[in-house]
RODO-2510 file (C-alpha; in nm, 4 decimals, decimal comma):
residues 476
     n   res          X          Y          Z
     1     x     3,9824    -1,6943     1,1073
     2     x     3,8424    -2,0338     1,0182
     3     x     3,4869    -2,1078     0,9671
     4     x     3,5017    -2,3367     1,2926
     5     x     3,6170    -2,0222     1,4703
     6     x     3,3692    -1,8035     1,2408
     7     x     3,0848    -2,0345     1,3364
     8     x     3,1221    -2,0370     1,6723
     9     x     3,1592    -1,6416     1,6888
    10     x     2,7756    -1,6671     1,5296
    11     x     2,6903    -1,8830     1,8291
    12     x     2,7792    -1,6534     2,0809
    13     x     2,5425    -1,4049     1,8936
    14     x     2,3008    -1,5771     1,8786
    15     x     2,3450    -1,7008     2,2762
    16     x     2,2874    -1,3003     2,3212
    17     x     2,0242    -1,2554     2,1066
    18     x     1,8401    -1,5590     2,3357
    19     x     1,9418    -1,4013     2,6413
    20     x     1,7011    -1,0604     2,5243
    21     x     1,4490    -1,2619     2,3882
    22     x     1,5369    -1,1434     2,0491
    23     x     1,4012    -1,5289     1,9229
    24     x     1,4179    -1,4750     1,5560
    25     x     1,7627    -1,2773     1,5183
    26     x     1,8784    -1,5906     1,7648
    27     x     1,7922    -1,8376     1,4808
    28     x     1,9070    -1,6550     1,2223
    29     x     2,2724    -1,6518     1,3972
    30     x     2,2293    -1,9984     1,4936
    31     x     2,1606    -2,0841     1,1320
    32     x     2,4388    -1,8818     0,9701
    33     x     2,6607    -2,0652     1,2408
    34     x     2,5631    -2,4116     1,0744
    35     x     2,6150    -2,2943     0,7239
    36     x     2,9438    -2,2346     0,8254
    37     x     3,0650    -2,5661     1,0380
    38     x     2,7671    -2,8313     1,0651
    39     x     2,9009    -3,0722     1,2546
    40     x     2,8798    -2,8563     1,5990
    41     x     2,5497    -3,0615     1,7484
    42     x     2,5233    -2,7217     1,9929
    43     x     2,4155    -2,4756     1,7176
    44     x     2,1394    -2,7245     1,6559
    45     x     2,0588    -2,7885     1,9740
    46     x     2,0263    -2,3695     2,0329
    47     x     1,8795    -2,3043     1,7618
    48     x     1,6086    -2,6073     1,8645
    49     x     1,5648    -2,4088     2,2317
    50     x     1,4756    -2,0679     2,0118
    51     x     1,2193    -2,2188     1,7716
    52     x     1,0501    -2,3606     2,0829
    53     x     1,0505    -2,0338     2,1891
    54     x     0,8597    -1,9600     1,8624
    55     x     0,6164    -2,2330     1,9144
    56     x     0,7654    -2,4186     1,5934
    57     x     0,8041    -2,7337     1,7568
    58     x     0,8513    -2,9264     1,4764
    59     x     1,1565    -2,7172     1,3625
    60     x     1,2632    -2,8074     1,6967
    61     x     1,2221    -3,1620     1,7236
    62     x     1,4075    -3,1631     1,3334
    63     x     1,7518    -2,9719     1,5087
    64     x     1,7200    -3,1776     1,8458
    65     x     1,7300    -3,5143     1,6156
    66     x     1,9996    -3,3945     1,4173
    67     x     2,2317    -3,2972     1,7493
    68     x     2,1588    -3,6329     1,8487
    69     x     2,2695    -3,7672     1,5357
    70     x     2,5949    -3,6238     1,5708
    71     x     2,6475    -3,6799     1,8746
    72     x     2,3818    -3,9815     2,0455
    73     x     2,5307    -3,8728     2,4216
    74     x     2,3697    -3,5180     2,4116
    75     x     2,1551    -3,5191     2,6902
    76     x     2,0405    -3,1438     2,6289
    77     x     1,9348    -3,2488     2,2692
    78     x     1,7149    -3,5246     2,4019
    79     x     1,5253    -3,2648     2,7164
    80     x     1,5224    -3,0170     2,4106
    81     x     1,2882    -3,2983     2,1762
    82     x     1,1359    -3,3730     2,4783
    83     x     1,0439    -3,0664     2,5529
    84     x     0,8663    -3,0085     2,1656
    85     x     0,6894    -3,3380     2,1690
    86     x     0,5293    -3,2444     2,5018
    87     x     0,4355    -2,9091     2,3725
    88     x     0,2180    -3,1042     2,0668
    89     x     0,0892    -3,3664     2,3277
    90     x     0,3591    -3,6192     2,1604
    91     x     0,3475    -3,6904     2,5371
    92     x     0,4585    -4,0423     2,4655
    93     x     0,7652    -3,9326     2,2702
    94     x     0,8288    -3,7026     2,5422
    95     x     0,8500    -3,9837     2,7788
    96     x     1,1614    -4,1950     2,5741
    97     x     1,3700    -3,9062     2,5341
    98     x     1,3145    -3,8019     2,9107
    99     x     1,4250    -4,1732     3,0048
   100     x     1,7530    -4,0986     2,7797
   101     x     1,8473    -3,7816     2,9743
   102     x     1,8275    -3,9721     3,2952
   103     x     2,0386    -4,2474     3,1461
   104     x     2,3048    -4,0216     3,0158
   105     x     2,2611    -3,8298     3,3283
   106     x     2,1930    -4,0085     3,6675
   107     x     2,2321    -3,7608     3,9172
   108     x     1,9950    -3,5072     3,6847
   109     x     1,6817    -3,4790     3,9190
   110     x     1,5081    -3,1996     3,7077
   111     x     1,5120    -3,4579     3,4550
   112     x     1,3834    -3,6735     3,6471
   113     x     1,0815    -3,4621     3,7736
   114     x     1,0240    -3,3810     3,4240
   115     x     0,9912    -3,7637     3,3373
   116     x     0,7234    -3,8570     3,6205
   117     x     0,5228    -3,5522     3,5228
   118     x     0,5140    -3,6580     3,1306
   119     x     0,4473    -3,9994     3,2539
   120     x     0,1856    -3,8782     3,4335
   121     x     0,0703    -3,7126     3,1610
   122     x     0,0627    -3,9880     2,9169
   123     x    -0,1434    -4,2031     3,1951
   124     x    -0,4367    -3,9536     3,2145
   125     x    -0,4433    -3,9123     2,8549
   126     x    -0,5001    -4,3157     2,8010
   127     x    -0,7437    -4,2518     3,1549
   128     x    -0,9540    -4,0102     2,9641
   129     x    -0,9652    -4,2216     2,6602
   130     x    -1,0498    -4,5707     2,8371
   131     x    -1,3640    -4,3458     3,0055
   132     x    -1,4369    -4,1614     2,6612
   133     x    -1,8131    -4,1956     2,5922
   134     x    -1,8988    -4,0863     2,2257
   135     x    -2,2637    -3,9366     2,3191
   136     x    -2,2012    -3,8574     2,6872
   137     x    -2,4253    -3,6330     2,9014
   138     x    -2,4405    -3,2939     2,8422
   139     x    -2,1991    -3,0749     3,0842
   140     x    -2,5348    -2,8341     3,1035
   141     x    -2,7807    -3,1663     3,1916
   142     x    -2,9001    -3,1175     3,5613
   143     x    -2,7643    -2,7336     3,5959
   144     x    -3,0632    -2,5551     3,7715
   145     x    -2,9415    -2,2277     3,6982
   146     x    -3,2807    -2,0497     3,8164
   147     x    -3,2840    -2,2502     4,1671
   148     x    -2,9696    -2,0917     4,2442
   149     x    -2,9217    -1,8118     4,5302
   150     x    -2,6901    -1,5740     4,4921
   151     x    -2,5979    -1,4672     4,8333
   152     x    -2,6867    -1,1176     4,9830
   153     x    -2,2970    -1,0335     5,0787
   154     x    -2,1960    -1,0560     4,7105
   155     x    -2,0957    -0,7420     4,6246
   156     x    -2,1370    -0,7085     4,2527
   157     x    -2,3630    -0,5721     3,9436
   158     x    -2,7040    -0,8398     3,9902
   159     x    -2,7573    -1,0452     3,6336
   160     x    -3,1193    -1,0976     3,5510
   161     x    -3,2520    -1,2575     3,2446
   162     x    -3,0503    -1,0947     2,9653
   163     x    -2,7198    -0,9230     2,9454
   164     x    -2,6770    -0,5366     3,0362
   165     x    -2,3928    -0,3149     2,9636
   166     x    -2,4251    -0,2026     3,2945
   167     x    -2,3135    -0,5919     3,4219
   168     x    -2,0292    -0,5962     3,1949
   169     x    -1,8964    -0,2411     3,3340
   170     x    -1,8684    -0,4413     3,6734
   171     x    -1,7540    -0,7911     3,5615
   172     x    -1,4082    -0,5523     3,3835
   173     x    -1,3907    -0,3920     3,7530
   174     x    -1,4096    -0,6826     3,9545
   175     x    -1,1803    -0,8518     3,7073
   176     x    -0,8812    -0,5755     3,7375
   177     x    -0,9781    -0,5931     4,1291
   178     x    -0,9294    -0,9872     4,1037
   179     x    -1,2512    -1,0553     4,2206
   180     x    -1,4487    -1,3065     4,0494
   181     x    -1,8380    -1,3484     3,9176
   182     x    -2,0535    -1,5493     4,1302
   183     x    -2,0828    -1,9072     4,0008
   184     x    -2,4637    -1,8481     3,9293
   185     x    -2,3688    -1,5956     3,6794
   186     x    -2,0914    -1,7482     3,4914
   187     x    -2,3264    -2,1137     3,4204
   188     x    -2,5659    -1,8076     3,2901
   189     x    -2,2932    -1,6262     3,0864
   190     x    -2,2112    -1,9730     2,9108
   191     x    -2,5357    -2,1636     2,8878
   192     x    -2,7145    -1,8271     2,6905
   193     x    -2,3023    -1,7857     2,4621
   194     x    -2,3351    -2,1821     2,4032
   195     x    -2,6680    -2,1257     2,2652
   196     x    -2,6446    -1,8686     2,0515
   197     x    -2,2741    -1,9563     1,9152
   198     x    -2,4036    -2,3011     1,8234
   199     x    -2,6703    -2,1791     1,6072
   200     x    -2,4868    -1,9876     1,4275
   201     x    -2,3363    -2,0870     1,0698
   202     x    -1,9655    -2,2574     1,0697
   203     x    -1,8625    -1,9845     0,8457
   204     x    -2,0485    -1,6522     0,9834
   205     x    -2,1063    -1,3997     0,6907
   206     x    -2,1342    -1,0853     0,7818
   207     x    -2,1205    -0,7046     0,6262
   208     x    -1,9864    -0,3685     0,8094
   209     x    -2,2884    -0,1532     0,7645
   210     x    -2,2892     0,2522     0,6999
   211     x    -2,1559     0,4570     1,0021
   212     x    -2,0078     0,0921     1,1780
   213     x    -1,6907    -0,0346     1,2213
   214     x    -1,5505    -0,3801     1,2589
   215     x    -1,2172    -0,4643     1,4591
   216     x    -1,0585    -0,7988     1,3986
   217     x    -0,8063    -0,9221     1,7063
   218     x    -0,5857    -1,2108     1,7178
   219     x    -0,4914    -1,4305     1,9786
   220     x    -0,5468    -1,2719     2,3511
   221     x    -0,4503    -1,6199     2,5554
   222     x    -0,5476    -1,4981     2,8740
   223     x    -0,3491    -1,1307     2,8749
   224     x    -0,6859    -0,9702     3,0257
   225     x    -0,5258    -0,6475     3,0938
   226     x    -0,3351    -0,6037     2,7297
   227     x    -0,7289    -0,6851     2,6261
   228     x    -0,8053    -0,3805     2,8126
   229     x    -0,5407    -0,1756     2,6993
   230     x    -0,6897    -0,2880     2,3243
   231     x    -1,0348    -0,1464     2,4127
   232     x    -0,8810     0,1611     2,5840
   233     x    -0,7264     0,2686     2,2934
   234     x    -0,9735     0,1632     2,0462
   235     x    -1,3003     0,1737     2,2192
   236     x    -1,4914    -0,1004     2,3733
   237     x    -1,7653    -0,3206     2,1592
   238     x    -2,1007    -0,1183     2,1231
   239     x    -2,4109    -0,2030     1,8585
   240     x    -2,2303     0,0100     1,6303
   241     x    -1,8704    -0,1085     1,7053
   242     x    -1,8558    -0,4415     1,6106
   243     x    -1,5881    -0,6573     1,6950
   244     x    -1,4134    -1,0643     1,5534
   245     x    -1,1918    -1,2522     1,8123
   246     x    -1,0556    -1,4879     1,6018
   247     x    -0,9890    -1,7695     1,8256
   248     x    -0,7339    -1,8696     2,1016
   249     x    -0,8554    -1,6413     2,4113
   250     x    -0,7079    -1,8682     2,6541
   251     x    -0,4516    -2,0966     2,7778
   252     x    -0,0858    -1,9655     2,8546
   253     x    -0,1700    -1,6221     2,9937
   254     x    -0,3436    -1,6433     3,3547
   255     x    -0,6737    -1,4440     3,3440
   256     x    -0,8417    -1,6925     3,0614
   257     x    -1,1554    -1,6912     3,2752
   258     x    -1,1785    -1,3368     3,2682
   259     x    -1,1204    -1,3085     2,9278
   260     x    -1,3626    -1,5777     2,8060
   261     x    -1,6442    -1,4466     3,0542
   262     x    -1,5856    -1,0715     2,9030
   263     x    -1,6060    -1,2050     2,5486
   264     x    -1,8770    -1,4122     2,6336
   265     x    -2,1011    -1,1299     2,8019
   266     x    -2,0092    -0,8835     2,5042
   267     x    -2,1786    -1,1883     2,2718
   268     x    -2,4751    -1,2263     2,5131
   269     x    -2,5058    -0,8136     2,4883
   270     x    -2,4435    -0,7845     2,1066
   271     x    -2,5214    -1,1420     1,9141
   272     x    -2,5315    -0,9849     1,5985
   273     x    -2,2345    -0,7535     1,6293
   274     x    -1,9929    -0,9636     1,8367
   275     x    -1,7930    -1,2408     1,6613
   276     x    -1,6166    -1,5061     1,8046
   277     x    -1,4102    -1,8060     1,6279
   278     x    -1,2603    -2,0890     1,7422
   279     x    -0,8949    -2,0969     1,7230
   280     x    -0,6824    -2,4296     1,8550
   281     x    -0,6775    -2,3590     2,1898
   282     x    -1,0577    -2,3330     2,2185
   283     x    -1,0330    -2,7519     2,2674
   284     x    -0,9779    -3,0247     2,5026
   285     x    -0,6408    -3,1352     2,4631
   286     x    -0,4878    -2,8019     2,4558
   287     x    -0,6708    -2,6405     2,7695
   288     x    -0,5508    -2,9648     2,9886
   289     x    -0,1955    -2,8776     2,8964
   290     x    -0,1513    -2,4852     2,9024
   291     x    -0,3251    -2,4396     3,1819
   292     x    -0,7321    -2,3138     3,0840
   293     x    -0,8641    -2,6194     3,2914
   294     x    -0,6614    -2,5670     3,6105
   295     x    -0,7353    -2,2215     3,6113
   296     x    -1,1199    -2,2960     3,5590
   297     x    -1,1026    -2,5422     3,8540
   298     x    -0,8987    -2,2866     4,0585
   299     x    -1,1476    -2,0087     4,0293
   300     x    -1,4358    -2,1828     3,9320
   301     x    -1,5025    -2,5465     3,9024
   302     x    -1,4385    -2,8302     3,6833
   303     x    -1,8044    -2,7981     3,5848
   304     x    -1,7463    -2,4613     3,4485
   305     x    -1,4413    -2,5784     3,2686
   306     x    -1,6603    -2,9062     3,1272
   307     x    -1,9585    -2,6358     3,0188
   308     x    -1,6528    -2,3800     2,8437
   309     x    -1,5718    -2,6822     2,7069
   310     x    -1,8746    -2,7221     2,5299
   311     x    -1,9313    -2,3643     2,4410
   312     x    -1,6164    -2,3890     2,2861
   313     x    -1,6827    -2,6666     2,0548
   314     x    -2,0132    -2,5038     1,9321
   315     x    -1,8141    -2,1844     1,7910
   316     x    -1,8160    -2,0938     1,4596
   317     x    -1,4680    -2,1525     1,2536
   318     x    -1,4706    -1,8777     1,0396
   319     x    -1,6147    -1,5291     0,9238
   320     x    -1,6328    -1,4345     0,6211
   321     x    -1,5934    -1,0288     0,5992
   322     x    -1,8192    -0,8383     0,3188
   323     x    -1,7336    -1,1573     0,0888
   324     x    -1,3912    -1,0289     0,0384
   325     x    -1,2012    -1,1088     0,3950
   326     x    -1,2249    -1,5208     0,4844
   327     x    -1,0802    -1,4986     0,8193
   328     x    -0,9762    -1,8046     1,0667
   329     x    -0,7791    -1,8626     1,2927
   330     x    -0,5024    -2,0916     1,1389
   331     x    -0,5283    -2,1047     0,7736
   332     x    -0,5608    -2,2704     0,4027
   333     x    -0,6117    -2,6467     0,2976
   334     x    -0,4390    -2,9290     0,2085
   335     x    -0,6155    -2,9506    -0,0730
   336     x    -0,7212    -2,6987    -0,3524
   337     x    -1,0214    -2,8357    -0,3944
   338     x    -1,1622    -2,7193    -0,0594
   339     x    -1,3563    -2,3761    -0,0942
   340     x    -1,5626    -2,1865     0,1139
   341     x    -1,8880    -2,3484     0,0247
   342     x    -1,6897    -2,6992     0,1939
   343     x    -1,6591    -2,4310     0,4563
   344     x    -2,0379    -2,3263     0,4816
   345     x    -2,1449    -2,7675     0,4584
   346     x    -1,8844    -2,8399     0,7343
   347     x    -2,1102    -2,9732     1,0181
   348     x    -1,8683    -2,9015     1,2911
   349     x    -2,1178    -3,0278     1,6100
   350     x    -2,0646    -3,3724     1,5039
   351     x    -1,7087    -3,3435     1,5579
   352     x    -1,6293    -3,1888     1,9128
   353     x    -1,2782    -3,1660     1,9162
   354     x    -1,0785    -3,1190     1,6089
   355     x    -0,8801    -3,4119     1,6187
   356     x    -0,5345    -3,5181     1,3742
   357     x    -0,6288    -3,4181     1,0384
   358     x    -0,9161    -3,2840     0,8188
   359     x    -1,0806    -2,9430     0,7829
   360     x    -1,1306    -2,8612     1,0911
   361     x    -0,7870    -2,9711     1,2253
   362     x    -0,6907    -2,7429     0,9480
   363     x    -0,8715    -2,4413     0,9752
   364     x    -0,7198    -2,4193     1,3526
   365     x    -0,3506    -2,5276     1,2963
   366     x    -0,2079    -2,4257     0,9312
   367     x     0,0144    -2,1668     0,8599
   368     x     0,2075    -1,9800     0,5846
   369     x     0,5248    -2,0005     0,4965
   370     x     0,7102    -1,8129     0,2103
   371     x     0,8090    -2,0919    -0,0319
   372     x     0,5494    -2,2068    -0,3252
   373     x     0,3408    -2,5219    -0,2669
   374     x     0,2641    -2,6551     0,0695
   375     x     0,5453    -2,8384     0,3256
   376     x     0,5476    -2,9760     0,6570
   377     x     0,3909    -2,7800     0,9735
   378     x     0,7206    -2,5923     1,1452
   379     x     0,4475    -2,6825     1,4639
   380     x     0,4561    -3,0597     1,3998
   381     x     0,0904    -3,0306     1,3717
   382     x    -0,0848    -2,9610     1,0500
   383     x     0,0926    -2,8257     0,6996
   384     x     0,2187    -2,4802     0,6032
   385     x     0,1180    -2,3471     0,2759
   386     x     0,2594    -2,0953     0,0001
   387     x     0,1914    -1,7784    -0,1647
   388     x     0,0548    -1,9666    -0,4488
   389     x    -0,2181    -2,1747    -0,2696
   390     x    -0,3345    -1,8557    -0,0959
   391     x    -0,3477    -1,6940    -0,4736
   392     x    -0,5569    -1,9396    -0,6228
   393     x    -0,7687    -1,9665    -0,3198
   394     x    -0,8928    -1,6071    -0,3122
   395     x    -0,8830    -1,6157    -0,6869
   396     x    -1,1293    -1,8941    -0,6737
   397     x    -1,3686    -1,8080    -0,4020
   398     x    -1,3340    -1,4130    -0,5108
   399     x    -1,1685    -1,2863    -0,2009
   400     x    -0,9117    -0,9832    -0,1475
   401     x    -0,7526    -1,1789     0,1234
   402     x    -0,7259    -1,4816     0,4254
   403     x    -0,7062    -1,2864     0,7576
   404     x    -0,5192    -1,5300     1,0009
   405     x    -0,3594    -1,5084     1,3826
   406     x    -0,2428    -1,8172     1,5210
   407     x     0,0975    -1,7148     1,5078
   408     x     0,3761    -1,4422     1,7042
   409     x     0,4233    -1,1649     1,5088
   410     x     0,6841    -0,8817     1,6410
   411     x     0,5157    -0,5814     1,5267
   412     x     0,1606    -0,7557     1,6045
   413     x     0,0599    -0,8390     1,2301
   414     x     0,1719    -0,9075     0,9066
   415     x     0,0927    -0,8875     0,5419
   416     x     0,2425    -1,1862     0,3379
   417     x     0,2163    -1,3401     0,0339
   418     x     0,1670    -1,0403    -0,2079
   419     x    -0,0676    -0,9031     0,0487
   420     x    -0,3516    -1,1878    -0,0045
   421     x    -0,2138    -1,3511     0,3374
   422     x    -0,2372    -1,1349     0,7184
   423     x    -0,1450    -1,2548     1,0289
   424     x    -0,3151    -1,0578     1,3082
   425     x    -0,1974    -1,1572     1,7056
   426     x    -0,3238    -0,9312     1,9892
   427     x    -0,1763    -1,0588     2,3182
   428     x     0,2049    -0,8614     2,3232
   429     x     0,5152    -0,9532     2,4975
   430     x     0,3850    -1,2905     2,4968
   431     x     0,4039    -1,4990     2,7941
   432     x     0,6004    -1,1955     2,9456
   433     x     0,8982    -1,3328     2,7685
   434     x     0,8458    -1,2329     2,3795
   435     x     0,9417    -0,8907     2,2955
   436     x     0,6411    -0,8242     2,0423
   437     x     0,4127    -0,5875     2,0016
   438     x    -0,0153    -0,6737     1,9862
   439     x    -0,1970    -0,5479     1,7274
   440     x    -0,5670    -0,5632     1,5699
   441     x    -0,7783    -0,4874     1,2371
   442     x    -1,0453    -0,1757     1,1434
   443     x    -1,2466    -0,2357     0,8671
   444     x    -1,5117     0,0120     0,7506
   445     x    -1,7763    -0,0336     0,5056
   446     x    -1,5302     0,0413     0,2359
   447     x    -1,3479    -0,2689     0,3220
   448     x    -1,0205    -0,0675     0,3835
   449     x    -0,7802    -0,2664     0,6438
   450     x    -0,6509    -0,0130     0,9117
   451     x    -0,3677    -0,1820     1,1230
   452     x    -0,3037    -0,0666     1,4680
   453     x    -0,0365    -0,1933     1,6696
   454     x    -0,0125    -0,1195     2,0918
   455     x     0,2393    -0,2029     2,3918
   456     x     0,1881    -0,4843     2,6616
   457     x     0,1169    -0,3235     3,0148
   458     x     0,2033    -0,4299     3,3629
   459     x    -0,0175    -0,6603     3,4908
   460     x    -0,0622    -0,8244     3,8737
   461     x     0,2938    -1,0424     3,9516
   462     x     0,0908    -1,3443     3,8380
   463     x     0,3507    -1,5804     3,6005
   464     x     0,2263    -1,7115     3,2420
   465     x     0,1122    -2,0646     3,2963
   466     x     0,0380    -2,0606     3,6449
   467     x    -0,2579    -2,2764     3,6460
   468     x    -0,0892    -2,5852     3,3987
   469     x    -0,0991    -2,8989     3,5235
   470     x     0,2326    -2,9144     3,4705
   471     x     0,6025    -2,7435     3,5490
   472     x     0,6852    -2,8920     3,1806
   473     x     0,4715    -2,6201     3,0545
   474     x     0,7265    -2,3567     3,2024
   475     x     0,9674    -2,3975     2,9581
   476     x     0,7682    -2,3593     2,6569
***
């Protein structure tokens, strides 16, 4: 057998590792297949359609450019890049290489549905940035929360002037029922989380104290009844069962209301033993796209999505776990320089959204990778950074380890670079299409890390992205 013949063997494995969502194995064929003939523009162009499945859109957008390298007709290599640069709001990039398809490929109306919607997308972006006013209104200024009536037919739990567990019991029914809160009660839920969330530290420091426990969960993005599997089999938050959701409880997944409200009300209930940081989905530019703000609008408003908004920017970035656990949501630095005390001086309220680069953009889009040193983001946003940066980081700020999510893991977490790097994500079979499991964090007061990992369940026929503005997002 040649290696032509070998190679494309290795393609058709990895086409069947695609076909059952098996991402990783997929790339891995796809990749063996080029180191054995790299001059098929197809392997690339797979193997660009798998990492987009793994959110590493800039992986992608590197194999779509080389298929079109070797061979500049390729329409599917073009809809492939376009398809990454949407994903990291490149919308504009999106837009040329959408034009090319439709120039190699006339009759291709998908394509050309695909092009008015990124166009589309590129006008309301420059729309929102013509009307952008640095110190505009508060979403909250006006909102006469006490002058509203809620009326007598509502059938749920009454909320008064504080939180009560027995509220919360009935938001979690309603929610599985697919009812909603009344409208009076969710600008309550958010006004009282903004306020307490934005006078808290950037970096919240806290201890688990005797006879408490503390469970740390990745990324839920809006899988409200995998959330409820997690507290079934672990026990829901109490004064005594604390709990860190660190960052990224919406967008993608189609019960992000219900999830933020249920986080929310557990931090209005338990301020001091309910953590919540901001991951890179809590922002602006993210919820527009993968679908937070159409589902807000849907259910709600776009006043409650303006007022999340808000909340969201107020969040703390990080906790720091009995001075031994710095946890985030995406990761290390660019620089070595930065420690946590840059952490605790970060001012984040006079930067709302995190923007292209800097600490914040940082703390919510890094990630590791296994090489030494640091190298370009496999997202196209942000850096990656090695085993050695995470060393000398916990070496200098005296810390066992960086807890993380941000990232797909198969069995729900990982433990990487000599054990000082772990990647926690809590939302499994992602997007119903990823075959991984969820998992979370218990940490006593001995500071020992118990992992747990746990099975999607079924859920009401309600697809991933429903709400997005867009059918782009659909392919992601």
């Amino acid at each position: 057998m040649t290696p032509k013949e070998e190679s494309a063997e290795l393609k058709a494995k990895g086409n069947k590792y695609f076909a059952s969502h098996e991402w990783l194995n997929a790339i891995d064929s796809y990749t063996k297949a080029i180191e054995m003939y790299d001059r098929d523009p197809s392997y690339y162009c797979n193997r660009a359609q798998a990492n987009i499945k793994l959110e590493q859109y800039g992986y992608a957008i590197a194999d779509a450019a080389k298929a079109i390298e070797l061979d500049s007709g390729y329409a599917k290599a073009y809809y492939r890049r376009a398809v990454a640069n949407t994903a990291i709001l490149n919308s504009r990039a999106a837009v040329k290489d959408f034009k090319a398809v439709v120039r190699l490929e006339p009759s291709n109306k998908d394509a050309k549905i695909k092009l008015a919607e990124c166009e589309k997308i590129v006008k309301r972006v420059e729309f929102l940035r013509a009307i952008e006013v640095e110190d505009s209104p508060s979403a909250f200024e006006g909102l006469d929360i006490d002058s509203m009536v809620v009326d007598p037919s509502y059938d749920g739990a009454k909320l008064g002037e504080e939180m009560t567990q027995e509220f919360i019991d009935d938001t979690i029914s309603r929610f599985k029922n697919g009812k909603k809160l009344h409208r009076k009660y969710v600008y309550q839920i958010i006004a009282a989380v903004k306020k307490i969330v934005y006078d808290e530290p950037t970096m919240v420091e806290m201890e688990v104290q005797k006879g408490h426990q503390l469970t740390v969960c990745g990324d839920t993005h809006g899988q409200f009844f995998d959330l409820m599997e997690l507290f079934r089999l672990n026990g829901f938050p109490t004064a005594s069962h604390y709990y860190l959701f660190n960052g990224d409880f919406v967008d993608r997944g189609s019960w992000s209301t219900e999830i933020a409200l249920l986080l929310y009300a557990y931090k209005w209930l338990h301020p001091k033993a309910f953590f919540l940081n901001r991951g890179n989905h809590e922002t602006d530019d993210m919820n527009r796209v993968y679908g937070f703000e159409g589902e807000c609008k849907a259910k709600y408003s776009e006043r409650v999505f303006k007022l999340f908004s808000e909340s969201f920017s107020a969040l703390p970035l990080a906790t720091l776990i009995g001075k031994k656990f710095f946890t985030l949501h995406g990761g290390l630095f660019s620089d070595d320089k930065i420690s946590l005390d840059d952490v605790r001086k970060l001012n984040r309220h006079q930067q709302r959204q995190p923007g292209q680069q800097g600490l914040m953009m940082e703390m919510l889009w890094t990630d590791p990778q296994p090489m030494p040193g640091r190298g370009p983001s496999k997202r196209g946003v942000g850096l990656q950074f090695g085993p050695d940066v995470t060393k000398r980081f916990c070496e200098v700020n005296g810390l066992e380890a960086v807890i993380r999510s941000h990232e797909v893991r198969m069995e729900g977490y990982e433990v990487e670079h000599d054990g000082h790097c772990i990647t926690v994500f809590s939302a499994p079979k992602y997007c119903d299409s990823t075959e991984n499991k969820g998992a979370y964090i218990n940490i006593g007061p001995e500071h020992k890390l118990e992992f747990h990992k746990f099975d999607a369940v079924p859920h009401p026929d309600i697809k991933p992205m429903a709400y997005a503005q867009s059918s782009l997002m659909s392919m992601m």
